[in-house]
VEXROMI-545130 format. One record per residue (C-alpha): residue in one letter; x, y, z. Coordinates in pm, whole numbers, plus 32768, in hexadecimal, padded with zeros to 4 digits. Example, Ala and Ser with C-alpha at 12.3 -4.5 7.8 and 13.67 -1.06 7.14 Angstrom:
a84CE7E3E830C
s85577F9682CA
END
This chain:
x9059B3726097
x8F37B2826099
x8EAAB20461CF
x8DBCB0F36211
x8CB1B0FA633A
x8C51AFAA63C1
x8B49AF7B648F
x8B7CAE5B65BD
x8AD4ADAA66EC
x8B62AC9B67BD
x8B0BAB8966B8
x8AADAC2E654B
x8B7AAD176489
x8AF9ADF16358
x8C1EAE786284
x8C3CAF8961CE
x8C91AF386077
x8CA4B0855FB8
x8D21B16760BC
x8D22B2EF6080
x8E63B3CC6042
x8ED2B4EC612D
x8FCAB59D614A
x8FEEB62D62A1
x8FBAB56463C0
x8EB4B6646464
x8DCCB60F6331
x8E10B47563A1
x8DA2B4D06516
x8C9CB58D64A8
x8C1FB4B163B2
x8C1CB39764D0
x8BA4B44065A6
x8A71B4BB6508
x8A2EB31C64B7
x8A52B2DF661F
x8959B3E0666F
x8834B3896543
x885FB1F96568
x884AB2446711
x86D9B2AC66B6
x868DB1516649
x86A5B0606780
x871DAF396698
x8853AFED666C
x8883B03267CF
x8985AF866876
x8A6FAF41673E
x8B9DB02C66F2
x8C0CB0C2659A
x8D83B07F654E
x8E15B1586470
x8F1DB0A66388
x900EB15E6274
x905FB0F0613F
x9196B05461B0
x90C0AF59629A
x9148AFF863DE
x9041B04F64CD
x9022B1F864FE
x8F40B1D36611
x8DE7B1136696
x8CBCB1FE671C
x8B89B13667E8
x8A23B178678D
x8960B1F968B8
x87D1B25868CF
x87A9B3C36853
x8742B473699F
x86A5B58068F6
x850EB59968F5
x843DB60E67C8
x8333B651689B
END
């Protein structure tokens, strides 16, 4: 199943329009996840969300983009 991952803040929206194809839904959640977590390390992206979408244009779930907390010192 392809699913799209669209990236959103209060007022702009960037969509997804390729998507990727999994198919188990830990590979989805992991997938989104791991966005989460990279675009968190850019402050621009803080404060928006990533909303997961299938191919059937139902919503599979939305995860927020937080500040990494980790140091590289």
């Amino acid at each position: 199943m392809r699913y799209y991952f669209h990236l959103e803040s209060g007022t702009n929206i960037h969509i997804d329009p390729r998507g990727v194809d999994f198919e188990r839904r830990t590979d989805v959640i992991n997938h989104a996840s791991a966005m989460a977590r990279d675009l968190g390390d850019d402050e621009r992206w803080v404060g928006w969300s990533l909303r997961v979408i299938d191919e059937g244009n139902a919503e599979v779930f939305c995860v927020p983009i937080r500040a990494s907390v980790l140091s590289t010192k």
